[in-house]
Every structure is written in C-alpha cells, then in structure tokens.
C-alpha positions as CSV (number, residue, x, y, z in Angstrom):
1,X,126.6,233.0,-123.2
2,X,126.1,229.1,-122.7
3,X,129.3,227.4,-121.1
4,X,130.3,224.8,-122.9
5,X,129.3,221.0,-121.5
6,X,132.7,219.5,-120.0
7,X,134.3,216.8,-122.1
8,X,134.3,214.1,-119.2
9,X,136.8,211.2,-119.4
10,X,136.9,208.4,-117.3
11,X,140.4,206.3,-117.1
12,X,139.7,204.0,-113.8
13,X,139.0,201.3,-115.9
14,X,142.6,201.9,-117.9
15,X,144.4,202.0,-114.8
16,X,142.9,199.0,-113.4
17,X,143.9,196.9,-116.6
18,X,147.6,198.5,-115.7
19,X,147.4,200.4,-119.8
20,X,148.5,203.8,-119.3
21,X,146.0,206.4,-120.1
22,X,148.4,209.1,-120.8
23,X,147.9,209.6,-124.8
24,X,143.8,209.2,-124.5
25,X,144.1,212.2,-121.8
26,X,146.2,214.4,-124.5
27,X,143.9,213.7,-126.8
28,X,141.0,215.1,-125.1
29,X,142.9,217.9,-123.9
30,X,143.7,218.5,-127.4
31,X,139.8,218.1,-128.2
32,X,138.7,221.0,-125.8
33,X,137.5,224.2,-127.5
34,X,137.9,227.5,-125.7
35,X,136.6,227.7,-122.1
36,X,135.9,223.9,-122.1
37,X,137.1,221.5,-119.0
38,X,138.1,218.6,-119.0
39,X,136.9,216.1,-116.2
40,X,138.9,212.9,-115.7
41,X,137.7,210.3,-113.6
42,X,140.6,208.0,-111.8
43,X,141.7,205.8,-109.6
44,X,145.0,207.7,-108.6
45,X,146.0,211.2,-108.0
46,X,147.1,212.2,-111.6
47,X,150.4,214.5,-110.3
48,X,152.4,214.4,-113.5
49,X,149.9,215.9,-114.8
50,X,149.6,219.3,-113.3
51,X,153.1,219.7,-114.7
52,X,151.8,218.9,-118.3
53,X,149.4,220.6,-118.2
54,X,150.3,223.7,-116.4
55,X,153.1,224.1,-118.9
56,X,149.7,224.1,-121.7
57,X,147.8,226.5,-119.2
58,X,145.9,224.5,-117.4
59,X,145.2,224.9,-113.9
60,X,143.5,221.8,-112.1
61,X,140.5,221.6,-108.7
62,X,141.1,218.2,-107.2
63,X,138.7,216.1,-105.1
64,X,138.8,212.9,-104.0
65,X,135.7,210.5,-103.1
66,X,135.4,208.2,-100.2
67,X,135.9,205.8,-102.3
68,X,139.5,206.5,-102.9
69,X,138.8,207.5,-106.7
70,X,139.5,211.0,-108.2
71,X,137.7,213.6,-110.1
72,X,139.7,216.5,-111.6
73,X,138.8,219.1,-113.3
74,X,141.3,221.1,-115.7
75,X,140.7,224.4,-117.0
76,X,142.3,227.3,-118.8
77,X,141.6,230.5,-116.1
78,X,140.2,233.3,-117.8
C-alpha cells in the first residue's frame, strides 16, 4: 500500500508578519486522511501544540535546523 504524501504547511512567513497561524494549522489537521502527517514549517517551537493535538491523537518528531527554524511532523501512531 502507497503512504499517503504529507500535507506540508509552512507558517514562518505568518509568524514573521506577527498573524497567528493557529486556525490554518487546524485546518490542515482537519484536512488529513487516515495515516497522513502533517509537516509544519516554523519559526518557533510550536509547544501548545503537542497538547492540542495529543488530546486529537497526535504524537509529534521535532527537529530543529541550524537556522533556528522548525520542522515537525505530526502523526496518528498506528
């Protein structure tokens, strides 16, 4: 079976502009079919998040770049 391609969405430039992200991020979480990730790009560790969406089922991997920017990837564990 084919995984499904990760809906990727990128908020740096959000954040940046100081407009909070928060209802464009639930509305790709709400967008994901079963088994699909959802990688947001940004310029700060999203913490409240984890809580959110744990409490949905989510679980998160976290990486930062040298840059300072952050790529995390959420997920529904099988």
């Amino acid at each position: 079976m084919r995984m499904t391609e990760p809906i990727v969405l990128d908020v740096r430039e959000d954040l940046r502009r100081g407009r909070e992200p928060f209802h464009k991020i639930m509305a790709a979480v709400d967008a994901l079919a079963p088994g699909q990730e959802l990688i947001l790009l940004c310029s700060l560790e999203p913490r409240p998040l984890y809580k959110v969406l744990g409490a949905k089922g989510f679980s998160h991997r976290t990486e930062e770049s040298d840059d300072g920017d952050w790529k995390v990837t959420f997920f529904r564990p099988e």
